[in-house]
C-alpha beads as a LAMMPS data file, in Angstrom:
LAMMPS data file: protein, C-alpha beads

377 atoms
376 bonds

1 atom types
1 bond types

-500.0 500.0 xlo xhi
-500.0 500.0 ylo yhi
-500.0 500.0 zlo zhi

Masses

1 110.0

Atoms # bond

1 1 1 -338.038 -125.600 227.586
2 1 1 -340.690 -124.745 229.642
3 1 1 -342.240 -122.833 232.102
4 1 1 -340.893 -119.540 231.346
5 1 1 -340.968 -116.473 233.931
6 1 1 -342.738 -113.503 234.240
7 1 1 -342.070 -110.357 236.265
8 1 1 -345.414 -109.555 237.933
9 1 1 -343.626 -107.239 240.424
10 1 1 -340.337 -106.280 240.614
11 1 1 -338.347 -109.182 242.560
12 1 1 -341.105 -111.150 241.884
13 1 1 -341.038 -113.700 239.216
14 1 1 -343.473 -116.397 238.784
15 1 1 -344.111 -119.633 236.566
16 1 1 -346.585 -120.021 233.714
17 1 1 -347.478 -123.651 233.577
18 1 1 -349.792 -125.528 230.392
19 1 1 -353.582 -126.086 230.023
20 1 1 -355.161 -129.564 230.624
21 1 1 -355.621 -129.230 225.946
22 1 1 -351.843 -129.063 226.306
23 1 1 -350.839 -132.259 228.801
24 1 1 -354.283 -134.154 226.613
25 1 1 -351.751 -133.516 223.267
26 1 1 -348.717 -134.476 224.784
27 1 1 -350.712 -137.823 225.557
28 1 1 -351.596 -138.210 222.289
29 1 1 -348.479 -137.771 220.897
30 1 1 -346.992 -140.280 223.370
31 1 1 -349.707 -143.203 223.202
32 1 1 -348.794 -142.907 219.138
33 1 1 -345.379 -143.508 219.193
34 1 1 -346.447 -146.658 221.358
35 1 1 -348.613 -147.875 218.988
36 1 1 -347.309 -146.780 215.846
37 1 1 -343.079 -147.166 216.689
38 1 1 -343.546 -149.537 219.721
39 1 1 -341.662 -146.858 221.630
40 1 1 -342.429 -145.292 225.219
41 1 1 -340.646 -142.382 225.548
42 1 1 -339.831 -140.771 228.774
43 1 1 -341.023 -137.180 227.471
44 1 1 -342.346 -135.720 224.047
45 1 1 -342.538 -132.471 222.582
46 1 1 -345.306 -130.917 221.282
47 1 1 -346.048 -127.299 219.426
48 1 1 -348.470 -125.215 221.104
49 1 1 -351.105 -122.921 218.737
50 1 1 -348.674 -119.980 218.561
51 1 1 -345.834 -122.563 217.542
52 1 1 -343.856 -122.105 220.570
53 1 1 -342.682 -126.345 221.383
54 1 1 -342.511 -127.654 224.900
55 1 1 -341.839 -130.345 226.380
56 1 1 -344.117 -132.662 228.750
57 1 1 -342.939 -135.695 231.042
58 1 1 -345.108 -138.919 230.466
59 1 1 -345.538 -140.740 233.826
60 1 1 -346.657 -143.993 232.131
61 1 1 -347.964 -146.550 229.468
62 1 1 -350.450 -148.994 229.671
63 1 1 -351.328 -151.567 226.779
64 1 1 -354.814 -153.112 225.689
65 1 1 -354.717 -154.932 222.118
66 1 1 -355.011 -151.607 219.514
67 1 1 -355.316 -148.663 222.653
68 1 1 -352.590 -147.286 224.305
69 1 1 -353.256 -145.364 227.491
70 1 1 -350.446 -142.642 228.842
71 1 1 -350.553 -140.322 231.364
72 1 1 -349.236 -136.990 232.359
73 1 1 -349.267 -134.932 235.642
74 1 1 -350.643 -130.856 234.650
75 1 1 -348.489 -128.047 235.837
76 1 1 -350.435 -125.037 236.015
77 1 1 -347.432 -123.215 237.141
78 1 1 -347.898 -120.690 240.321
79 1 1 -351.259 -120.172 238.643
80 1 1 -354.318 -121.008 241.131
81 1 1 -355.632 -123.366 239.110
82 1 1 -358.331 -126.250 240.035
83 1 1 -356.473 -128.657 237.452
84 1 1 -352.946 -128.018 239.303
85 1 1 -351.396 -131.490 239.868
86 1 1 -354.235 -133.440 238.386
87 1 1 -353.322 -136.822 236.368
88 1 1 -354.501 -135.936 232.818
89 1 1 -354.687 -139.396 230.334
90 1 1 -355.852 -140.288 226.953
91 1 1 -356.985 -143.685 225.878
92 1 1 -355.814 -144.019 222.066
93 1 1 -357.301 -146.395 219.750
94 1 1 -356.161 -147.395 216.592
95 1 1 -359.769 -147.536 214.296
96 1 1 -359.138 -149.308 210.195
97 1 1 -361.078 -145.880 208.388
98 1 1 -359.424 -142.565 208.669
99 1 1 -360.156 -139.760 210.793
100 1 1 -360.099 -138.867 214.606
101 1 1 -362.780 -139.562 217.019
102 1 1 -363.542 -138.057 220.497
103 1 1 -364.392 -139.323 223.713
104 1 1 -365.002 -138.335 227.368
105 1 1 -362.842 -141.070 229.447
106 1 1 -363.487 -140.713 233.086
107 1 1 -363.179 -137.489 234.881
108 1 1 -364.194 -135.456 231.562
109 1 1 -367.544 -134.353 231.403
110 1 1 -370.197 -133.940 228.614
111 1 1 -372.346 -130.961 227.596
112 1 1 -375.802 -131.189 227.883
113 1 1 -376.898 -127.795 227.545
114 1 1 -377.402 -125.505 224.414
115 1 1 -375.001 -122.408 224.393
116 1 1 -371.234 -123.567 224.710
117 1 1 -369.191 -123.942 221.666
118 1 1 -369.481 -127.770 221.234
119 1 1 -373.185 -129.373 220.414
120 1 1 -374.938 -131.248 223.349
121 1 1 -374.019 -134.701 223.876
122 1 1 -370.622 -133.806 223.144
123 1 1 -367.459 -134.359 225.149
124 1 1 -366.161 -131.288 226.819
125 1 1 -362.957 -131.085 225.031
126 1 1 -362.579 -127.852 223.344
127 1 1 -361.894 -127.029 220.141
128 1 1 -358.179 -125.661 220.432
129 1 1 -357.611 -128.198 222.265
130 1 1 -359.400 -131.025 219.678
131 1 1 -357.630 -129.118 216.815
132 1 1 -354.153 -129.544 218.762
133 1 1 -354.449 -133.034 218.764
134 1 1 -355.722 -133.929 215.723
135 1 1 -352.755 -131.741 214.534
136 1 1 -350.291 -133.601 216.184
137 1 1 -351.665 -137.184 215.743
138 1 1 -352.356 -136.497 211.515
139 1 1 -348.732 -135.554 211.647
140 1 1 -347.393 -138.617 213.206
141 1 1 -350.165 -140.848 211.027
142 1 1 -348.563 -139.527 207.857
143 1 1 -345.255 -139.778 209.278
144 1 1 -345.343 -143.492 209.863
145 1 1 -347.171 -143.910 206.522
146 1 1 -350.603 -144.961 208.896
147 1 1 -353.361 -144.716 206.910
148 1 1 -356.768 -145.552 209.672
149 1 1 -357.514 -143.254 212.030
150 1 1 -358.058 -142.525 215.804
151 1 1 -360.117 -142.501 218.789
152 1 1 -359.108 -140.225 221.445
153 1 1 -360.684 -140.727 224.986
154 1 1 -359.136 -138.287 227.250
155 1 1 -359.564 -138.058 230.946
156 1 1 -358.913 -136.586 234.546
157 1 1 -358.118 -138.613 237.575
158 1 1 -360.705 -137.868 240.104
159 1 1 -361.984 -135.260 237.195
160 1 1 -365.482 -135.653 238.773
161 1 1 -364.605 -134.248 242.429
162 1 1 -362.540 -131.832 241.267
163 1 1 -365.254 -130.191 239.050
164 1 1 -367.266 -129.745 241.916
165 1 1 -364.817 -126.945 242.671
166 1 1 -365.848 -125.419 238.935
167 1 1 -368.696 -123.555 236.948
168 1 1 -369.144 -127.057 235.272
169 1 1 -372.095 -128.167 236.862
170 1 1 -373.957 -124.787 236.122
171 1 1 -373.106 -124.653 232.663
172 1 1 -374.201 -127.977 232.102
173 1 1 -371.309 -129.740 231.690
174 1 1 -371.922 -133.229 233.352
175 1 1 -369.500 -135.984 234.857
176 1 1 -365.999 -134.245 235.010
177 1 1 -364.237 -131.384 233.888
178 1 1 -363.408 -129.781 230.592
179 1 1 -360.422 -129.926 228.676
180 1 1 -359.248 -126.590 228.074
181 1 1 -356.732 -124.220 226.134
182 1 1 -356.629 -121.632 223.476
183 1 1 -352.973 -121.114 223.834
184 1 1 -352.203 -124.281 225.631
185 1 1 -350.180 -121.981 228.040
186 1 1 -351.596 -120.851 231.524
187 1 1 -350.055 -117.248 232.678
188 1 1 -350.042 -116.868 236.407
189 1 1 -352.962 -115.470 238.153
190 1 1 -355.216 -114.292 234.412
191 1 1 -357.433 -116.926 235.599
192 1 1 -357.845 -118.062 231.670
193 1 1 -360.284 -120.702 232.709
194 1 1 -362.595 -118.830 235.436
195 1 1 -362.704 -116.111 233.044
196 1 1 -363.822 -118.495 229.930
197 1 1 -366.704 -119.788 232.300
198 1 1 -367.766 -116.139 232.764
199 1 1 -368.437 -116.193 229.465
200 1 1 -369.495 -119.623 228.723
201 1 1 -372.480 -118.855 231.740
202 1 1 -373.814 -115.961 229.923
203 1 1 -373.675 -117.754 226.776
204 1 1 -375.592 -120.909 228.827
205 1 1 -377.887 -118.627 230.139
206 1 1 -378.887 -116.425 226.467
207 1 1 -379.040 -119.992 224.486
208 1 1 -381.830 -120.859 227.324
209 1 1 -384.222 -118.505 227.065
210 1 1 -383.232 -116.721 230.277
211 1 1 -384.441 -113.433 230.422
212 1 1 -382.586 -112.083 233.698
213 1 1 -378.866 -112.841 234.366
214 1 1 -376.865 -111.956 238.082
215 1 1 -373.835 -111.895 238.455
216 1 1 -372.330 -112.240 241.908
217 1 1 -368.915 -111.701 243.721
218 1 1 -369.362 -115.209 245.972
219 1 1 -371.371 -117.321 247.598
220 1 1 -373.328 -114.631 250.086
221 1 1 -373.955 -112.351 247.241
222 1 1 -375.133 -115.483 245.141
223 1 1 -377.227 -116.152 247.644
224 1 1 -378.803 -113.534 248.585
225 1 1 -379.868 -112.398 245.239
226 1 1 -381.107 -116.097 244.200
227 1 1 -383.451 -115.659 247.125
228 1 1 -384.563 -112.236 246.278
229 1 1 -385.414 -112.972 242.730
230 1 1 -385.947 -117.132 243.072
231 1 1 -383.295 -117.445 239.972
232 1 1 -382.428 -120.707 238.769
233 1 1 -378.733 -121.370 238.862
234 1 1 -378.394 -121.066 234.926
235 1 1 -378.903 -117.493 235.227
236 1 1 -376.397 -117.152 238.065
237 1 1 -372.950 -116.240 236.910
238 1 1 -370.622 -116.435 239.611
239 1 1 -367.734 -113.231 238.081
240 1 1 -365.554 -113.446 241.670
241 1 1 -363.581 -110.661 240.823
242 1 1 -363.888 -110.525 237.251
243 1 1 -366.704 -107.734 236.929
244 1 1 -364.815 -106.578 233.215
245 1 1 -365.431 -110.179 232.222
246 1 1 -368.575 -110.170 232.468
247 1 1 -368.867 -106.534 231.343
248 1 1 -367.120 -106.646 228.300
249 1 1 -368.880 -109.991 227.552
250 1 1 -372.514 -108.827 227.581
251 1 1 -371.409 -106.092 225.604
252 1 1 -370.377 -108.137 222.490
253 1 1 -373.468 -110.049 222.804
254 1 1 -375.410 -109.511 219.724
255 1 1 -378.483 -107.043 219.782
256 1 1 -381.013 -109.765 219.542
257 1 1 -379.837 -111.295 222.450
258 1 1 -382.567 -112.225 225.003
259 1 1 -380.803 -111.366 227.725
260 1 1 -383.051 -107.993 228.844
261 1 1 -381.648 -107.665 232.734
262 1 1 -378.903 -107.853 234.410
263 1 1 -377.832 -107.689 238.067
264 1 1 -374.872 -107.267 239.623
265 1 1 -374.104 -107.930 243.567
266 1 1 -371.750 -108.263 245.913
267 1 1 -369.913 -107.200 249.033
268 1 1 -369.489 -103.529 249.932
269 1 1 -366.016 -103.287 249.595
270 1 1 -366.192 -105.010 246.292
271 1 1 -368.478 -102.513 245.110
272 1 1 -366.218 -99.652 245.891
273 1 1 -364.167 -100.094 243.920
274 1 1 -366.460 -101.129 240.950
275 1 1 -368.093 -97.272 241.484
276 1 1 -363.956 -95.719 241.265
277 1 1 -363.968 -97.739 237.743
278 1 1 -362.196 -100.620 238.538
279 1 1 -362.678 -103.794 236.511
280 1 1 -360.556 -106.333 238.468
281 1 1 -361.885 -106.340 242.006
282 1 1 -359.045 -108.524 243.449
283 1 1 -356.792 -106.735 246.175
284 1 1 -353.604 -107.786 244.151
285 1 1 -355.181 -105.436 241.176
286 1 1 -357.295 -102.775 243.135
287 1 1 -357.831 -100.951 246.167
288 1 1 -360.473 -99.836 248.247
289 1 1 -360.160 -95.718 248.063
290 1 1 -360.905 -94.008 251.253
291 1 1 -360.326 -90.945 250.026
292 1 1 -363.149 -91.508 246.965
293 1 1 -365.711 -92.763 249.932
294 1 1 -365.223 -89.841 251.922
295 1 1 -365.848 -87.056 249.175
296 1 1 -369.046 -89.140 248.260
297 1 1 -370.194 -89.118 252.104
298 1 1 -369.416 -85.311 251.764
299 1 1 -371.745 -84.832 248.675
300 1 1 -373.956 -86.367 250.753
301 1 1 -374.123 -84.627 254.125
302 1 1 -371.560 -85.412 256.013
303 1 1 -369.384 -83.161 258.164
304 1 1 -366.260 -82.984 258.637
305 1 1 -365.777 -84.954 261.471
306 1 1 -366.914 -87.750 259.898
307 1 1 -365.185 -87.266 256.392
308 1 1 -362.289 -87.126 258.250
309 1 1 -362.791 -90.263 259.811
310 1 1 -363.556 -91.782 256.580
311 1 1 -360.186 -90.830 255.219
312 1 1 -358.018 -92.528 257.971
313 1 1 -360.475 -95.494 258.372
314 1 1 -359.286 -99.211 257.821
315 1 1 -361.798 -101.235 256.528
316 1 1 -365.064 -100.076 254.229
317 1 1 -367.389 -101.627 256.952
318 1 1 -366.028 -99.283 258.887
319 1 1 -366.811 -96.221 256.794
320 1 1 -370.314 -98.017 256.086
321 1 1 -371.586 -97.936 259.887
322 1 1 -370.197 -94.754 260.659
323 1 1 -372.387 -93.167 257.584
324 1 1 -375.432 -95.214 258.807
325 1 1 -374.843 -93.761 262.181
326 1 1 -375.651 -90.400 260.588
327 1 1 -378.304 -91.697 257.928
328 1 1 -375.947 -91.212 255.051
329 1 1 -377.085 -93.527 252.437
330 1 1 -373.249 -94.396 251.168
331 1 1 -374.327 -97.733 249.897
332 1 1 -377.121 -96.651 247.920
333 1 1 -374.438 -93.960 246.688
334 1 1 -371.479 -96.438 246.069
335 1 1 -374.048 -98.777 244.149
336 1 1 -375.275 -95.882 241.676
337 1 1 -371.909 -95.080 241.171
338 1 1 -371.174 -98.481 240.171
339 1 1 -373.949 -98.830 237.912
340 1 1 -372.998 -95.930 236.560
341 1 1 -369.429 -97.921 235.336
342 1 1 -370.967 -101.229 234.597
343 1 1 -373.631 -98.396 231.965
344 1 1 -370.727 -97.916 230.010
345 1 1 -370.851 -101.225 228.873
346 1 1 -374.179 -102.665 229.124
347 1 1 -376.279 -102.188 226.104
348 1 1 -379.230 -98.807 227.148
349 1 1 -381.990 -101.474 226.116
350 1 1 -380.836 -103.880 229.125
351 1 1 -381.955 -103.222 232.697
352 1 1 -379.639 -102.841 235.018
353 1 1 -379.067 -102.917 238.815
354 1 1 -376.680 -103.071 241.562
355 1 1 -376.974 -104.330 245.084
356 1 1 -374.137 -104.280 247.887
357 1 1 -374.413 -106.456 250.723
358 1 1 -372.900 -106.644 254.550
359 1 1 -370.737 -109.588 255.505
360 1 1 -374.011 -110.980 257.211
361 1 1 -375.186 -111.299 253.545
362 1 1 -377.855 -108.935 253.554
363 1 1 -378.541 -106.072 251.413
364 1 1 -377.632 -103.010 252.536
365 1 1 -377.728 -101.035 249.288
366 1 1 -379.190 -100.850 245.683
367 1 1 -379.218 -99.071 242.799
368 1 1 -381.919 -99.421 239.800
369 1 1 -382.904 -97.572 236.954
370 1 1 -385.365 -94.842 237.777
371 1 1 -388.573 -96.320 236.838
372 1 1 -387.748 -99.767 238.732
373 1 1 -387.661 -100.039 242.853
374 1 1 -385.501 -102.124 244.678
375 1 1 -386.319 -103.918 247.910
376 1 1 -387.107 -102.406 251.463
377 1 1 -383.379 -101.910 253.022

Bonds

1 1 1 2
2 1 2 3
3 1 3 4
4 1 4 5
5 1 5 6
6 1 6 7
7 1 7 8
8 1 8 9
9 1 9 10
10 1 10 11
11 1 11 12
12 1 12 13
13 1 13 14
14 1 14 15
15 1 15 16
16 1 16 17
17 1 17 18
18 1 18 19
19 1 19 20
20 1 20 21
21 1 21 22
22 1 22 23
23 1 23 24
24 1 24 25
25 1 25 26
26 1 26 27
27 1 27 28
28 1 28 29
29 1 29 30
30 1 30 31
31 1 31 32
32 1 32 33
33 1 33 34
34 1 34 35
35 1 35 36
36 1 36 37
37 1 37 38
38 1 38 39
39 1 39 40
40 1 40 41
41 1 41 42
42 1 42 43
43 1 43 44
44 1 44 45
45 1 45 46
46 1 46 47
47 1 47 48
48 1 48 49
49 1 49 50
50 1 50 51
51 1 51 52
52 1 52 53
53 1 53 54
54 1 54 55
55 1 55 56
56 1 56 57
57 1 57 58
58 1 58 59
59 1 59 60
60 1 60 61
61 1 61 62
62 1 62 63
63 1 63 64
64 1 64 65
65 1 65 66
66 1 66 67
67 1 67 68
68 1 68 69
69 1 69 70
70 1 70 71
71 1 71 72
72 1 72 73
73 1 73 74
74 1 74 75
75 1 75 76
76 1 76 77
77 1 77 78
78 1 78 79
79 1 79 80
80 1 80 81
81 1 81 82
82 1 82 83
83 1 83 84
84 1 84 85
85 1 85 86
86 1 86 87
87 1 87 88
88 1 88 89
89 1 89 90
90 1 90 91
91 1 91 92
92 1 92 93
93 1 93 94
94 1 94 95
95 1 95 96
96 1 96 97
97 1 97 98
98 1 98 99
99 1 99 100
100 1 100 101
101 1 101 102
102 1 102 103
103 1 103 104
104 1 104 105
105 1 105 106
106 1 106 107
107 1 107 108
108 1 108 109
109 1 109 110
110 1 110 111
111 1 111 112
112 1 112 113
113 1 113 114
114 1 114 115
115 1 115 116
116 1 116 117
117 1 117 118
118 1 118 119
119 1 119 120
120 1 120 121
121 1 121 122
122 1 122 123
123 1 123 124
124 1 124 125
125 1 125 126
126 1 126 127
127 1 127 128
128 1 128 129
129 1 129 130
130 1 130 131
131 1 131 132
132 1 132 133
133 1 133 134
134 1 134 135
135 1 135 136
136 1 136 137
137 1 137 138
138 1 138 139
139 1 139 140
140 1 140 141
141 1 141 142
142 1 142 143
143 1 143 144
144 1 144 145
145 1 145 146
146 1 146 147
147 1 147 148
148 1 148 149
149 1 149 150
150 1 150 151
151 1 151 152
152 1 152 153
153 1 153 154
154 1 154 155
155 1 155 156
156 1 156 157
157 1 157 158
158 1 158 159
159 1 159 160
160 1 160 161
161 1 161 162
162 1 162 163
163 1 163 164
164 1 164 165
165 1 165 166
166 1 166 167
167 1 167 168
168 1 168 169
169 1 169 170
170 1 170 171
171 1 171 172
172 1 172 173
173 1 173 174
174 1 174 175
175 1 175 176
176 1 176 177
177 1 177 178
178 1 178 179
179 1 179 180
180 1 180 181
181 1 181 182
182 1 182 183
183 1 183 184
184 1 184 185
185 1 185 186
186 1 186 187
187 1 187 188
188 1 188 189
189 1 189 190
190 1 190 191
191 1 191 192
192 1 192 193
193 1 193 194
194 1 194 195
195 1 195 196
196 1 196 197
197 1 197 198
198 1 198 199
199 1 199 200
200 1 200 201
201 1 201 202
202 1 202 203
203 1 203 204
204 1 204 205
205 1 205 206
206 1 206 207
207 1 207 208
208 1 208 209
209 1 209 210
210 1 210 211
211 1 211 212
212 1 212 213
213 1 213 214
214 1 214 215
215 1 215 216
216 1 216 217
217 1 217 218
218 1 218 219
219 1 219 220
220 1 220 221
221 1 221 222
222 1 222 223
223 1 223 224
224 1 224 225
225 1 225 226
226 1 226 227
227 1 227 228
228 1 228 229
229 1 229 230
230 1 230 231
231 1 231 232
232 1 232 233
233 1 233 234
234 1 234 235
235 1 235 236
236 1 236 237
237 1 237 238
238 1 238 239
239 1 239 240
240 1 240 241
241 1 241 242
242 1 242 243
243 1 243 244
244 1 244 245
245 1 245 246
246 1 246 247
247 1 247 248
248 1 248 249
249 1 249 250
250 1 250 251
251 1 251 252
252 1 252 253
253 1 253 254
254 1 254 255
255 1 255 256
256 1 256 257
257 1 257 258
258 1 258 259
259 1 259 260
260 1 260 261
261 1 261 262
262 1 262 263
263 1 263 264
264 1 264 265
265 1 265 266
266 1 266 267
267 1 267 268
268 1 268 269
269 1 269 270
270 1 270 271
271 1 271 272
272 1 272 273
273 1 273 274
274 1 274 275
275 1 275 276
276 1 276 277
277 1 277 278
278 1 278 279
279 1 279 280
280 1 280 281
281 1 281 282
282 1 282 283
283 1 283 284
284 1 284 285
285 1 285 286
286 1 286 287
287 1 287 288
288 1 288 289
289 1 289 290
290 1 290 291
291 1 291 292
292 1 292 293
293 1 293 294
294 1 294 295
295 1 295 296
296 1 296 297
297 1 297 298
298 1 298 299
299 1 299 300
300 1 300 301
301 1 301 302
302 1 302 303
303 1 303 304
304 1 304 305
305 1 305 306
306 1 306 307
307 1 307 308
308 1 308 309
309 1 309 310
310 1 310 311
311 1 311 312
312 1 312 313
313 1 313 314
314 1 314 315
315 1 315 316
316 1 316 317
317 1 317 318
318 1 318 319
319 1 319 320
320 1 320 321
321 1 321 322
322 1 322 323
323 1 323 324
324 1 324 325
325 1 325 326
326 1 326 327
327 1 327 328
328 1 328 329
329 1 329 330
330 1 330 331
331 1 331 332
332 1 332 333
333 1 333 334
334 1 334 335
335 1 335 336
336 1 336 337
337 1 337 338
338 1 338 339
339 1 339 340
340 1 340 341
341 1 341 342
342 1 342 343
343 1 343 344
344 1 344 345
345 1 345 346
346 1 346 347
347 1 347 348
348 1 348 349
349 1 349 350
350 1 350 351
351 1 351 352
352 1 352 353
353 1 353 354
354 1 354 355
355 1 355 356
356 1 356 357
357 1 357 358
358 1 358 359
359 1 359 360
360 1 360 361
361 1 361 362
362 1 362 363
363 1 363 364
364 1 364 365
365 1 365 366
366 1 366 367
367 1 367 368
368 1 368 369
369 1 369 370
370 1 370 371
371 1 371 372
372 1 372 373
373 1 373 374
374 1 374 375
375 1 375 376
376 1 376 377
C-alpha cells in the first residue's frame, strides 16, 4: 500500500518513504502480537496520524522472558535522508500496572538540553511519534482483553554514528538519533527532518539564554562566522539551504524572546539569490540570476562592458572578480539586498546582518544595520 508517487517534474516521479516514528510503531505493533497472540507475523499494518494505513515488513523476532524485540529496515523513499536503510527496533516489555513507558534502546539518544519539546533526561522520541504508539499498542491491549501495560525501548542500529551526520549533537540530544514523524510519511526532497532541526536549534538556542544566533549555509560559512564572533555551537544553526526555515521560524518566536541578533552567512552565490527573494537556496528550487547581478553592478557604476559581461557570465565568482576588478562593491550590494528579504521577516527589534563569503571561506561582503560596522573586508 505504500510508497505512493509524486510528480516533481514532468516524467519524473519519485517515492515517498515513512519516518523512523512510523517503522518504531510498526515494531510495536509486531512485538505485541508476539507477546500477546504468540504470533510473528511477516508484516503488520499500521494507521498513520492522518489515518492513511500502510504496511511495514518485520525482518525479525527475538524473545527474552516478558520482552519481545522486532525489527524493521526504514525506507525513506528517494528522499535524502540520514535514516535511509537504517535497522529501526523496539524492545517491548510486558509491565503488571497499566500504562506505557519510554525508553532510549541503543542508537536513540536523550535530551539534555532545555528548549526541545520533550523535558531533559528524556528519550528523544517525539511526541507524534510516542502518541502513535501508544495508539496502536492501547488498541491491541484492549483487544486481547490485556489489562498491564508497556515499556517501549526503541532503537537504531549504529544510531550513534549515524547521528554524527545530524544537528543532534548541537541540540543536545546525546547518544543516538531521534525518533521522528508528525505525519509518519517522508515526501521526497522537503527535508521534514533537517527542517525540524532548524527549528529545534533556534528553540535550543532561545531556551539557553543565547543572545546572538547565526545561521550558516555550510561548514565554511559556519566557520568563518564562529571565528569572527567566538560563538558557541548552540547558537550556530546550520539552515543549508533552508533560509525560509529559519526565517519564518524566528518570526513566530514570541516577542519576549531573548533572541536580540541574528546573522546570516554564506557563500556568494547562495546569497544571490537570497537578495532576488528566494527562500529555498537549493539549485533544484532556485537560480542564480545574472541578469538581477548585472542591473545591481549597473546601479553601482559599472559600464557597459562589464554589465554585459555579467549577463553572459557562468558562475557568480565570476561576476564577483570582475566587479572587484573595477572596485564595485557587488557583495556588499548583494548582502544589503538580502537583508533587505530576510527584514521582512525578522522582528525591527532584532539586529540583523548578512555576510557573503568566497569559496576560500573568507568574507568578502557584509551588510549591517546602519548604526553597527562590520569587519575590515
Amino acid at each position: 500500500m505504500w510508497p505512493e508517487s509524486e510528480e516533481r517534474n514532468p516524467g519524473q516521479t519519485l517515492r515517498t518513504g515513512l519516518t523512523t516514528g512510523s517503522c518504531a510503531t510498526a515494531c510495536c505493533v509486531a512485538a505485541a502480537h508476539s507477546l500477546l497472540k504468540q504470533s510473528q507475523p511477516a508484516s503488520v499494518t499500521i494507521t498513520l496520524p492522518k489515518g492513511r494505513q500502510v504496511e511495514l515488513k518485520i525482518e525479525n523476532y527475538r524473545h527474552h522472558n516478558q520482552t519481545a524485540i522486532t525489527r524493521t529496515i526504514k525506507d525513506a523513499g528517494d528522499d535524502p535522508d540520514a535514516t535511509h536503510g537504517a535497522t529501526v527496533f523496539v524492545e517491548l516489555t510486558l509491565l503488571t500496572e497499566p500504562g506505557i513507558i519510554f525508553k532510549a534502546a541503543k542508537g536513540v539518544g536523550t535530551v539534555t538540553r532545555n528548549g526541545l519539546l520533550l523535558d531533559v533526561g528524556e528519550p528523544a522520541i517525539n511526541p507524534v511519534p510516542r502518541k502513535m504508539m501508544t495508539d496502536h499498542l492501547q488498541s491491541l491491549a484492549d483487544f486481547y482483553q490485556y489489562p498491564g501495560g508497556f515499556e517501549v525501548a526503541v532503537g537504531v542500529e549504529d544510531g550513534e554514528q549515524i547521528a554524527q551526520k545530524t544537528m543532534n549533537p548541537r541540540l543536545g540530544i546525546i547518544g543516538g538519533l531521534s525518533i521522528l514523524g508528525t505525519t509518519g510519511i517522508v515526501r521526497p526532497f522537503s527535508c521534514s527532518a533537517w527542517i525540524a532541526s532548524i527549528h529545534q536549534g533556534i528553540d535550543v538556542a532561545n531556551a539557553n539564554g543565547i543572545t546572538h544566533i547565526a545561521a550558516t549555509t555550510g561548514n565554511s560559512s559556519e566557520n568563518a562566522i564562529r571565528e569572527h564572533y567566538q560563538l558557541p555551537d548552540v547558537a550556530l544553526i546550520e539552515m543549508g539551504d533552508f533560509a525560509g526555515a529559519v526565517l519564518k521560524h524566528i518570526k513566530a518566536l514570541p516577542p519576549l524572546s531573548g533572541i536580540q541578533k541574528l546573522t546570516i552567512c554564506g557563500g556568494f552565490g547562495k546569497m544571490t539569490k537570497l537578495a532576488n527573494g528566494h527562500l529555498d537556496l537549493n539549485s533544484r528550487v532556485s537560480a542564480i540570476d545574472f541578469e538581477q547581478m548585472a542591473a545591481l553592478a549597473q546601479s553601482l557604476g559599472a559600464n557597459d562592458a562589464l554589465v554585459k559581461n555579467i549577463q553572459q557570465a557562468n558562475t557568480s565568482i565570476d561576476v564577483l572578480n570582475q566587479c572587484r576588478d573595477q572596485r564595485i562593491d557587488l557583495a556588499g550590494a548583494i548582502c544589503e539586498n538580502a537583508r533587505m528579504v530576510a527584514r521582512r521577516y525578522v522582528p525591527e527589534q532584532m539586529e540583523l546582518e548578512v555576510w557573503a563569503i568566497n569559496r576560500q571561506g573568507q568574507f568578502i561582503g557584509s551588510a549591517q544595520a546602519a548604526n553597527h560596522s562590520g569587519a575590515s573586508l
